[in-house]
Structures are given as C-alpha cells and as structure tokens.
DRENBA-312797 format. One record per residue (C-alpha): x, y, z; residue in three letters. Coordinates in steps of 0.02 Angstrom, whole numbers, padded with zeros to 5 digits, always signed. Example, Ala and Ser with C-alpha at 12.3 -4.5 7.8 and 13.67 -1.06 7.14 Angstrom:
{c1=+00615, c2=-00225, c3=+00390, rest=Ala}
{c1=+00684, c2=-00053, c3=+00357, rest=Ser}
***
This chain:
{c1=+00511, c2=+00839, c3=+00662, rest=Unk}
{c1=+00694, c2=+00830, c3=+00733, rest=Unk}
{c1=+00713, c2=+00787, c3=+00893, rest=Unk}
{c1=+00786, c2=+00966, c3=+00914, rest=Unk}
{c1=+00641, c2=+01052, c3=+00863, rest=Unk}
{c1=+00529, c2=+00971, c3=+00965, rest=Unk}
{c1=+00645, c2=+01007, c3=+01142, rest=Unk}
{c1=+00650, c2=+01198, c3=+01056, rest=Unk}
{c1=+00465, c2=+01207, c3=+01064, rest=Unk}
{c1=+00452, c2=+01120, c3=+01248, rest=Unk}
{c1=+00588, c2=+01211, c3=+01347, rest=Unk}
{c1=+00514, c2=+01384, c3=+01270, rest=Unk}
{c1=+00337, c2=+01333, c3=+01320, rest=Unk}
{c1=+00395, c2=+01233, c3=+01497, rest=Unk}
{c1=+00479, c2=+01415, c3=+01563, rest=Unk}
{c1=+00319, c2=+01520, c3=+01505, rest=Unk}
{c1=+00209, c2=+01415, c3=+01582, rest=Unk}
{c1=+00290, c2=+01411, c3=+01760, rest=Unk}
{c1=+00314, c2=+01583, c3=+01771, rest=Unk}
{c1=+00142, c2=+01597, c3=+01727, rest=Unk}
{c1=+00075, c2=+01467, c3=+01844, rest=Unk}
{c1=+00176, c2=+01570, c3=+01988, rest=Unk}
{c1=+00081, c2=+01732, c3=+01937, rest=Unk}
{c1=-00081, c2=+01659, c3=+01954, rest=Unk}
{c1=-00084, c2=+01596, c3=+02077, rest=Unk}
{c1=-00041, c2=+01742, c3=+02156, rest=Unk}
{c1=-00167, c2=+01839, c3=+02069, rest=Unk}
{c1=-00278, c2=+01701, c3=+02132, rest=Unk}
{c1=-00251, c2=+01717, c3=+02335, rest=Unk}
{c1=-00255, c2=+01920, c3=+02310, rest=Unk}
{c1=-00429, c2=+01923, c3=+02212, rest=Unk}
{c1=-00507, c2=+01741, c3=+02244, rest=Unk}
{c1=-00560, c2=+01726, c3=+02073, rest=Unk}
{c1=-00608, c2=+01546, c3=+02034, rest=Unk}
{c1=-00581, c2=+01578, c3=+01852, rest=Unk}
{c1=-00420, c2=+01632, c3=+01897, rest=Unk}
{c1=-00374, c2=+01467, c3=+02004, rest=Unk}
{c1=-00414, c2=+01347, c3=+01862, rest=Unk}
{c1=-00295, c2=+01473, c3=+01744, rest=Unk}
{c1=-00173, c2=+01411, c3=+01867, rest=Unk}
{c1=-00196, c2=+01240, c3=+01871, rest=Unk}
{c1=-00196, c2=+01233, c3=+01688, rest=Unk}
{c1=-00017, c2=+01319, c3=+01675, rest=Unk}
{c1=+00046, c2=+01200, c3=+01808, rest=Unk}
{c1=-00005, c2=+01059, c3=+01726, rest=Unk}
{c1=+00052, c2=+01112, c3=+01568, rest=Unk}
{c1=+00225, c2=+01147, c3=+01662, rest=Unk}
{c1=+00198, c2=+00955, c3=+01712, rest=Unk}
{c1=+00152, c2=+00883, c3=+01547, rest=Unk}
{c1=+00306, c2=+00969, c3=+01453, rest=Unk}
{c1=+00426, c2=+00893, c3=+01606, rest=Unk}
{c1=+00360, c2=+00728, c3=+01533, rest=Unk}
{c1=+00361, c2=+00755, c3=+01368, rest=Unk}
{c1=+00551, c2=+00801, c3=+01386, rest=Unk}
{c1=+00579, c2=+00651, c3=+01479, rest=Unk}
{c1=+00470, c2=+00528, c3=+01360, rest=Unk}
{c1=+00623, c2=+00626, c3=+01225, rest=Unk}
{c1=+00778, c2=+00568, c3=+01314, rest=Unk}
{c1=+00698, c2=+00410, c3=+01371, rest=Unk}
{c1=+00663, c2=+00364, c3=+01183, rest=Unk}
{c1=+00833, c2=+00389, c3=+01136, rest=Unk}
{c1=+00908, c2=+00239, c3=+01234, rest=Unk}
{c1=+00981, c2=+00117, c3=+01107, rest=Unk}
{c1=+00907, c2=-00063, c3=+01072, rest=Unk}
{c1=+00958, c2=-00206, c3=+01173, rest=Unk}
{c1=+00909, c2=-00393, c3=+01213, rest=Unk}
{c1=+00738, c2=-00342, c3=+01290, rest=Unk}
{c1=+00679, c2=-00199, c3=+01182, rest=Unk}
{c1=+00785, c2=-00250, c3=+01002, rest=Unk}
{c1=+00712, c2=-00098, c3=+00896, rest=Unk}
{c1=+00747, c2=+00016, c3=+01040, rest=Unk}
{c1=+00627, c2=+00137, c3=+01143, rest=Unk}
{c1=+00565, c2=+00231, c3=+01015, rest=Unk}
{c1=+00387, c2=+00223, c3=+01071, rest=Unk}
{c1=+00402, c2=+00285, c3=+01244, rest=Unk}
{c1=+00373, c2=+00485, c3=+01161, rest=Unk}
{c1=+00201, c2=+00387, c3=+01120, rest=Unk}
{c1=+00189, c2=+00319, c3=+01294, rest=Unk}
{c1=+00218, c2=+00477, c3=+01378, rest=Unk}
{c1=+00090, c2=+00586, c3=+01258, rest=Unk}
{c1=-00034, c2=+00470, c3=+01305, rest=Unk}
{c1=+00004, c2=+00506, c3=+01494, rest=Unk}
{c1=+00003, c2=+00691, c3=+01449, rest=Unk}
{c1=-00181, c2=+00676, c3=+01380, rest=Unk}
{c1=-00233, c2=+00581, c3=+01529, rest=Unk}
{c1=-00153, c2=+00719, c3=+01653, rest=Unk}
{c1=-00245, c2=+00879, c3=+01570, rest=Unk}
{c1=-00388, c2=+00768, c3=+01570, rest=Unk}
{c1=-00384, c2=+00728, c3=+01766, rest=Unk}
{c1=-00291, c2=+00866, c3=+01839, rest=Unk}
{c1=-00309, c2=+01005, c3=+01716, rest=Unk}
{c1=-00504, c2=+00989, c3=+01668, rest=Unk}
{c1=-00564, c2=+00882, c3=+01832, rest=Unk}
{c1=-00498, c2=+01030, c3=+01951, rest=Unk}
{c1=-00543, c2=+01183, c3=+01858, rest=Unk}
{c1=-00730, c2=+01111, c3=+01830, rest=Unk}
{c1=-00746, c2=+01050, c3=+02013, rest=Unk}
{c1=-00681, c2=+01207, c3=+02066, rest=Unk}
{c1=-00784, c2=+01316, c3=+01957, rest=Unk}
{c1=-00951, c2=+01224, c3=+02022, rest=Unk}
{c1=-00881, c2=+01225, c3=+02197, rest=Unk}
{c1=-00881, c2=+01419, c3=+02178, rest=Unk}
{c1=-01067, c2=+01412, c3=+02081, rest=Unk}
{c1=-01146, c2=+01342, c3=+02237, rest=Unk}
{c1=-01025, c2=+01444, c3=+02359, rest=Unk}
{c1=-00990, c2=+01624, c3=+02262, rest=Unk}
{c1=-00869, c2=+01739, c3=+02325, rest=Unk}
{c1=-00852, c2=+01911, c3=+02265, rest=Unk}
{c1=-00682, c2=+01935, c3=+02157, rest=Unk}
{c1=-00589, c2=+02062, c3=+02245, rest=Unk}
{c1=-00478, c2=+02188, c3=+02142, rest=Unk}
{c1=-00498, c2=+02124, c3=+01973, rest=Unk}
{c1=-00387, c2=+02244, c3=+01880, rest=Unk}
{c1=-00223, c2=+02120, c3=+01944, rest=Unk}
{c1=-00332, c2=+01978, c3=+01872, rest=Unk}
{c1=-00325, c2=+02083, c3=+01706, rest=Unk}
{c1=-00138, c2=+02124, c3=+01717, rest=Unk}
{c1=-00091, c2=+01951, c3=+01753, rest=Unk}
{c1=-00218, c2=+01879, c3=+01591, rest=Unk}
{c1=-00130, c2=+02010, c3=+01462, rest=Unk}
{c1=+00030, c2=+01963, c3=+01527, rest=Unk}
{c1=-00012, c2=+01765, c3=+01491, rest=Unk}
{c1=-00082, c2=+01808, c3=+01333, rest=Unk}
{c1=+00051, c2=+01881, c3=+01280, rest=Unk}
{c1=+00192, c2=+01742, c3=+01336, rest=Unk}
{c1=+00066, c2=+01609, c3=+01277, rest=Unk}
{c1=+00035, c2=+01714, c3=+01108, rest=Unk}
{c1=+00243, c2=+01703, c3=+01096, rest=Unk}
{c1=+00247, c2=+01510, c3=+01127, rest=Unk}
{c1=+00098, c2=+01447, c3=+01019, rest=Unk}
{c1=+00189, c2=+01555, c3=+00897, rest=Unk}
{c1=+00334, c2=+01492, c3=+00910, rest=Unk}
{c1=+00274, c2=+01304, c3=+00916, rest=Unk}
{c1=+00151, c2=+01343, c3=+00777, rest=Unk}
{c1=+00319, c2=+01404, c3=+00657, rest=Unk}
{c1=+00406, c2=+01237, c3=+00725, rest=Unk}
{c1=+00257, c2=+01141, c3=+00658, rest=Unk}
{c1=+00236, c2=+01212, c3=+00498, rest=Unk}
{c1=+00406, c2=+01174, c3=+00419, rest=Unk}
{c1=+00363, c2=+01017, c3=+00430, rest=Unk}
{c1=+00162, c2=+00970, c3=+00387, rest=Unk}
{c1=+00233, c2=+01024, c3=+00200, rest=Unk}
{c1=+00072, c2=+01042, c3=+00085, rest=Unk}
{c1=-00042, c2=+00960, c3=+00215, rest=Unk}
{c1=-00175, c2=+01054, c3=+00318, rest=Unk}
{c1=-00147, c2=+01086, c3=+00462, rest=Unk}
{c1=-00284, c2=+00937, c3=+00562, rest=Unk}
{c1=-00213, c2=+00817, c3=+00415, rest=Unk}
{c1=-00030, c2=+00833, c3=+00459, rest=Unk}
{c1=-00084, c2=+00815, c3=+00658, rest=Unk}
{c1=-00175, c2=+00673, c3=+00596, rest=Unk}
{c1=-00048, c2=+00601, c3=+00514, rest=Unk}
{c1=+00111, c2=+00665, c3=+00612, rest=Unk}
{c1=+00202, c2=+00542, c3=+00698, rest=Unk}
{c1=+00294, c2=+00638, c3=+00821, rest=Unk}
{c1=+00158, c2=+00685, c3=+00956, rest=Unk}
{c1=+00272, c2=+00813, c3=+01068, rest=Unk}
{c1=+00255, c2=+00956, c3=+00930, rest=Unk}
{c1=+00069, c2=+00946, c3=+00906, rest=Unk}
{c1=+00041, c2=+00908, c3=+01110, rest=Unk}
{c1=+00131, c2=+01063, c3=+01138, rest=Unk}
{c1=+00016, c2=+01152, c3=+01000, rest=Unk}
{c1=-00127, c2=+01082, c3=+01072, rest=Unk}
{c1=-00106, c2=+01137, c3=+01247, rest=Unk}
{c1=-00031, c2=+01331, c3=+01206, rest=Unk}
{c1=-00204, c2=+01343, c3=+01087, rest=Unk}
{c1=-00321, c2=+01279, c3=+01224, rest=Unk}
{c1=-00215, c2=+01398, c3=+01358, rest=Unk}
{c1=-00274, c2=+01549, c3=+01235, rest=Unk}
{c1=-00434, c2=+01498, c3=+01215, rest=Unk}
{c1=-00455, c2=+01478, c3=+01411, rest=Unk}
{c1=-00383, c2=+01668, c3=+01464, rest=Unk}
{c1=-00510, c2=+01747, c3=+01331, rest=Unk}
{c1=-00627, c2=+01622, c3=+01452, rest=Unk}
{c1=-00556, c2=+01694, c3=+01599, rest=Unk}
{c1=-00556, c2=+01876, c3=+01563, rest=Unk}
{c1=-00762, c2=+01862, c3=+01501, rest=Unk}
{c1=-00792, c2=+01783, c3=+01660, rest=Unk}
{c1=-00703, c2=+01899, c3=+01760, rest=Unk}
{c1=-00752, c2=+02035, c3=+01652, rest=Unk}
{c1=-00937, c2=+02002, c3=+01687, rest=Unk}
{c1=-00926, c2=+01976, c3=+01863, rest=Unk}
{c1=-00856, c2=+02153, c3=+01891, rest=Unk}
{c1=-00994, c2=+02233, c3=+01771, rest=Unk}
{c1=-01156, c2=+02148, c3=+01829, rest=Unk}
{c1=-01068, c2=+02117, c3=+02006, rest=Unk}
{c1=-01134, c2=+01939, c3=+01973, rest=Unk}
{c1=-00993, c2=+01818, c3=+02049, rest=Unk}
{c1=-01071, c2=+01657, c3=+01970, rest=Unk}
{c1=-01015, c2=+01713, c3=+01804, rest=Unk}
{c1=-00822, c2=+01668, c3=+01845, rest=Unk}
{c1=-00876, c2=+01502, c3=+01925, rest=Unk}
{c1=-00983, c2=+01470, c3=+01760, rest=Unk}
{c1=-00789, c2=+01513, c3=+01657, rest=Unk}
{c1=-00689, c2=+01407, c3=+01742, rest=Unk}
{c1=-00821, c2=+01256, c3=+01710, rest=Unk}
{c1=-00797, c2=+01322, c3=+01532, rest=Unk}
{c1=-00598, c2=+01306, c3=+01551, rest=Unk}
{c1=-00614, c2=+01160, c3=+01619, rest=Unk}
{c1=-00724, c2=+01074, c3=+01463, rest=Unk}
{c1=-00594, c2=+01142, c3=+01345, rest=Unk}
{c1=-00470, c2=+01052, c3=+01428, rest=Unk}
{c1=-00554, c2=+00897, c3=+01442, rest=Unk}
{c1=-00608, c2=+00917, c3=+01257, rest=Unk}
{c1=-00428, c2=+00958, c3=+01222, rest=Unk}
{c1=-00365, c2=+00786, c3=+01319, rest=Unk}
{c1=-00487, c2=+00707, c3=+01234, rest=Unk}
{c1=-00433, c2=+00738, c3=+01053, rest=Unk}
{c1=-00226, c2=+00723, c3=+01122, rest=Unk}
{c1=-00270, c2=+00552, c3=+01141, rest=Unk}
{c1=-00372, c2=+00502, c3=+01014, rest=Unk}
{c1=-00238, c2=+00564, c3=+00887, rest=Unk}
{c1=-00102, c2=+00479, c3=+00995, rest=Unk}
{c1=-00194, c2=+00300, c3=+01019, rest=Unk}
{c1=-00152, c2=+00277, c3=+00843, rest=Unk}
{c1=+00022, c2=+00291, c3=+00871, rest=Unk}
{c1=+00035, c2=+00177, c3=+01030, rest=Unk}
{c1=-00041, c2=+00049, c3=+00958, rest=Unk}
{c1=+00050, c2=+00050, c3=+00793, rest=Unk}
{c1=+00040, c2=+00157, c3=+00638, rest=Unk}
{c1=+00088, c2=+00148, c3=+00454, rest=Unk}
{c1=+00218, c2=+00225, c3=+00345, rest=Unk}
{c1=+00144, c2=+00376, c3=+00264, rest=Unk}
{c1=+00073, c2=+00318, c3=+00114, rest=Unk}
{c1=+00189, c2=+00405, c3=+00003, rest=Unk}
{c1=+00346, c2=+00324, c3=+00086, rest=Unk}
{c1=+00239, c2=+00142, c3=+00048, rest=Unk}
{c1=+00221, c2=+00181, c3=-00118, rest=Unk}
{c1=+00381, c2=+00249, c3=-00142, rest=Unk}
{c1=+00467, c2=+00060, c3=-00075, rest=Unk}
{c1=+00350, c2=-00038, c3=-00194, rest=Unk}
{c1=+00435, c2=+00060, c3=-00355, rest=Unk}
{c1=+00603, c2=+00033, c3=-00288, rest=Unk}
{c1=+00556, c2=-00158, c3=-00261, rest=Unk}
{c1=+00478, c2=-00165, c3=-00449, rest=Unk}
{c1=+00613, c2=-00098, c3=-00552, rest=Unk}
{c1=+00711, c2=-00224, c3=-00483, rest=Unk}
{c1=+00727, c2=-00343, c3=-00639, rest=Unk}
{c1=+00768, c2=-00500, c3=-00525, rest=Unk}
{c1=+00578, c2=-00468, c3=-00438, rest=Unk}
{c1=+00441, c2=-00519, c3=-00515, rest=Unk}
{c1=+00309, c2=-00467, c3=-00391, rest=Unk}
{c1=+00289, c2=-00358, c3=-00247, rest=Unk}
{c1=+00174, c2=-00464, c3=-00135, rest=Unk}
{c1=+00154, c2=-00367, c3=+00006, rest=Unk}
{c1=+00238, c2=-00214, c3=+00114, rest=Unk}
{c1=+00208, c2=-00193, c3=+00311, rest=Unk}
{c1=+00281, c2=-00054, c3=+00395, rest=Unk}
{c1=+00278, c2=-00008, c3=+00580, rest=Unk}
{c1=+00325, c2=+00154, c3=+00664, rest=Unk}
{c1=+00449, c2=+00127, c3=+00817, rest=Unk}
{c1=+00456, c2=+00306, c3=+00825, rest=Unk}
{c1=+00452, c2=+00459, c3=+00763, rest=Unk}
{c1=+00615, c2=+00438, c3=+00665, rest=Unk}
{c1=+00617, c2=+00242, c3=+00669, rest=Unk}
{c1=+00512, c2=+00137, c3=+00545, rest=Unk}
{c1=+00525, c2=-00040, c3=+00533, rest=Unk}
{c1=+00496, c2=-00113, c3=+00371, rest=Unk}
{c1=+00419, c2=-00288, c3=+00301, rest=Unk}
{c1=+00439, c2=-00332, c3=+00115, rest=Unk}
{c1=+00380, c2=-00492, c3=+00031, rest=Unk}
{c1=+00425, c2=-00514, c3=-00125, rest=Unk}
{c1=+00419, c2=-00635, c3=-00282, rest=Unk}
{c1=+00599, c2=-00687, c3=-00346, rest=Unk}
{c1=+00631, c2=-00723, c3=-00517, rest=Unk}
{c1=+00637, c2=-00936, c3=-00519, rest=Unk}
{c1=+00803, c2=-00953, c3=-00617, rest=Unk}
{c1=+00887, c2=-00824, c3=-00461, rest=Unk}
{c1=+01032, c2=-00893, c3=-00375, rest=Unk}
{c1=+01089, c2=-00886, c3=-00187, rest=Unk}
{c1=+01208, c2=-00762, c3=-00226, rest=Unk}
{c1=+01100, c2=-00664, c3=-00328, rest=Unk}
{c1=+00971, c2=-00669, c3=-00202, rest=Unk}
{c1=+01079, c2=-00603, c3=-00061, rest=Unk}
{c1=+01172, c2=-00461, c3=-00213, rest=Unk}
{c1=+01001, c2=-00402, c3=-00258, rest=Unk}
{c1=+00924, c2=-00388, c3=-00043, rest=Unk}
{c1=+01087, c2=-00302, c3=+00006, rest=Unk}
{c1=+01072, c2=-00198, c3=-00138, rest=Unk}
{c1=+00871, c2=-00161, c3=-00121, rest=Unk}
{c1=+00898, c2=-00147, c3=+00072, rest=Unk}
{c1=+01017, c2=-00009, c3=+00049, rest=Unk}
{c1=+00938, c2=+00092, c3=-00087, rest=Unk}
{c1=+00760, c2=+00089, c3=+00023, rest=Unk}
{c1=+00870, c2=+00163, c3=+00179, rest=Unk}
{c1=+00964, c2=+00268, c3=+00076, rest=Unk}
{c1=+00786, c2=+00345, c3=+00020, rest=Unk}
{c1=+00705, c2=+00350, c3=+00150, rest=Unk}
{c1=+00807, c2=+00359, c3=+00297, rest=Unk}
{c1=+00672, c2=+00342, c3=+00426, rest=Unk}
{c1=+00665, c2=+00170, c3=+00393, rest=Unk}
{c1=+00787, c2=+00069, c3=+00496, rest=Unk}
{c1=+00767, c2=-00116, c3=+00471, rest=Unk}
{c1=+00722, c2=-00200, c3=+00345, rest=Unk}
{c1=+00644, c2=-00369, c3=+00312, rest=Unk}
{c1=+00615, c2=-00470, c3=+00142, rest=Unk}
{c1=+00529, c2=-00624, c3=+00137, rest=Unk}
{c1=+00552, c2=-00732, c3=-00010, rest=Unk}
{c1=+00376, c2=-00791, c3=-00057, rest=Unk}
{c1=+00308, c2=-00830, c3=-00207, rest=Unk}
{c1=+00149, c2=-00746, c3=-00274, rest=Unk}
{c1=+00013, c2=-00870, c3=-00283, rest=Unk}
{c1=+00064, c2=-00921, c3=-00116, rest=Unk}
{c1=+00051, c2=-00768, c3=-00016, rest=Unk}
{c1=-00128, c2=-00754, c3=-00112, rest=Unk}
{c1=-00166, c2=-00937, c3=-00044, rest=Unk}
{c1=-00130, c2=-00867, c3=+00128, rest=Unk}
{c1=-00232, c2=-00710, c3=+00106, rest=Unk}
***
C-alpha cells in the first residue's frame, strides 16, 4: 500500500471521527446515556490513534543515518502497536468501567430520540469511511482473502484503520439496541449492559491489532512469492551453482532487506564474482523493488550444511 493511500484512508477517517466524538458527547450531557459516553470515547480515541498513525507515517520516512543505517522504517510498526495498546486502555477500559459504573448506579436516559439522530448520523459517516478504507484495501490484498492479506500485509495503518471503522459499526448497532431497549422496557441497565458490550469489542479489537502487528515489530519475512521469486533469479545464474540460503527482513512496509548465500562456481574469478553480484543485485531490485539492500555471501554448499 503506498504511502499515499494509507494518509487517504487516515485523514478521511481522523475528520469523521472528531466531528463525531464532538456530537456525542453532546448527545451524551443532554440524555446521560452511558452507551452513548463510551460511543464517545471510542471516536476520540480513534481521533487519537489516527493522529499517531499519521505521525508513525512521516516519522518512518526519515532517511538512514549512522545510528539507524536502514532507516526508520519500522516506527509505522512501533506506532500500530501503540495504537492497539490505546483502544485497549482508553477505548475498551473506559467504556466497560463506565458501563458497570452505570449497572450498579442507573440513570434514566433522558430524550433518546437525539441519541438516535446522533447514531444514524455516525453510521452513516463511519459507513462512508470503512468504505472508503475497505476500497483502499482491496486494490491491494490481490487474490487473497481478506483475514489472509491482513495476515500477511505488511503495512499495518490500512488494516488498523479497517479494524477500528468495523469495530465503530459494530459498536453504534450496540449502542442503538441498548438505548433502544432502555426506552421500550424503561429498563436503564440495558445501556449500561451495551456499553460493557462496546467496550469488549474494543478490547477484542486491540487485541487482534496487536497480535497481527507483533509479527511485524519483531521482524517478518518476504512474502513467499517474492522468496521464491529471488531463488530463480539466483539459479539461472550459470556462474551459481547453489542457492544455499535466502533471509529477508522487512524494514518497512516498502523496505526489505535482503540476505543471499550462495555457491560460486570454483573456476569464478574476482572479477567475475563482483560482474555477476552487481549484475544479480540489480536484476533482484529491478524485480522487486521493495527490496533495498542486498547482501550475498559467498559460501560454499557443504559448508553452510556443516553449519546448519
């Protein structure tokens, strides 16, 4: 995903959510509903999360130098992870506090129909941005499923962003049964009981953001495709007798660091040897132009199997 793309989908989602964490709250101190007060907190931190995610963009973009020599790359996967942990503590710790707070303390909801005015309004700008973000996001999983290419996506702000406008949906239809019920039966514990419920979606949804984003952090793979694809370039070189072994490392999204030991023909000479890893470095970048660096060790076969 372009780096583009991915501000596209977080500016469009950042400006829905804080007009929609603005409305209600006000819906919130005219009608006191609890459900209502977590929808709130869960726009605002949304708003919060996609401030970071933009900055975890730009900061990623700084260029190598002495201290960080294949650049910043993985502060996107730094920040993510700090997104997880914020719906997590903010998002799903206040709206489940809150909504047991208001179980053991109920308070009648007072003119609901501005609760139900402000929840169509949300679902419709939220509708427009998971859209949007969902369109972003499926120009580029290709032929994978959708949970295979978050699985194996390396650029976490799209999918974060999907994540969080998909768990905002899910939480007004929460909102609006809770409310909904509370007017009907006149039972207020049924919005306390939906903003617990909001509150376990987000936590559930913090919890999966940063499963899916550990990977990353840590340090992923190449897709296997792009792996395969550098081991036939390496073997039709004439020159190489054996492809030993190939380690990437994502950086990035758009930065993949590549490790290539290979088994040189005996008779090569130096020159040779340096013709044929300019030449093999270039074609690999040229095909793949995620790949950045590139690294060849000259080993020879039975050795690297002695080391295995």
């Amino acid at each position: 995903m372009a780096a583009s793309s991915s501000k596209k989908v977080i500016f469009a989602a950042l400006t829905g959510n804080f007009l929609l964490a603005l409305t209600k709250f006000f819906a919130f101190f005219v009608t006191k509903s609890s459900a209502m007060l977590s929808e709130g907190v869960h726009s605002l931190v949304d708003t919060g999360n996609q401030v970071l995610l933009l900055y975890g963009l730009r900061r990623a973009k700084r260029p190598a130098d002495a201290q960080f020599p294949f650049g910043h790359g993985k502060e996107i996967y730094f920040w993510g992870f700090i997104v997880a942990i914020m719906i997590f503590t903010v998002g799903a710790g206040v709206s489940i506090y809150k909504g047991i707070h208001h179980l053991l303390h109920p308070t009648t909801i007072q003119n609901p129909t501005l609760n139900y005015i402000v929840l169509a309004c949300a679902m419709l700008f939220e509708g427009a941005a998971w859209y949007f973000a969902l369109t972003e996001f499926t120009k580029v999983k290709g032929k994978w499923g959708y949970l295979e290419a978050v699985r194996r996506g390396k650029d976490p702000s799209m999918f974060v962003v999907l994540f969080e406008d998909s768990a905002a949906m899910l939480g007004i239809l929460v909102a609006f049964g809770g409310i909904f019920l509370s007017q009907i039966t006149g039972n207020p514990l049924y919005d306390g009981a939906a903003s617990v419920v909001i509150g376990l979606i987000l936590a559930g949804t913090a919890a999966w953001l940063a499963y899916e984003i550990k990977g990353l952090l840590i340090g992923e793979s190449a897709r296997p495709e792009i792996v395969k694809g550098v081991k036939e370039i390496a073997k039709s070189y004439p020159k190489i007798k054996h492809v030993n072994e190939i380690l990437t490392l994502h950086m990035g999204p758009d930065f993949i660091l590549l490790n290539l030991s290979v088994d040189f023909v005996d008779s090569l000479l130096a020159g040779d040897l340096e013709d044929t890893i300019s030449r093999l470095d270039r074609q690999i970048k040229q095909a793949y132009p995620k790949i950045k660096r590139v690294f060849v060790e000259a080993e020879a076969r039975r050795a690297k199997t002695a080391d295995v």
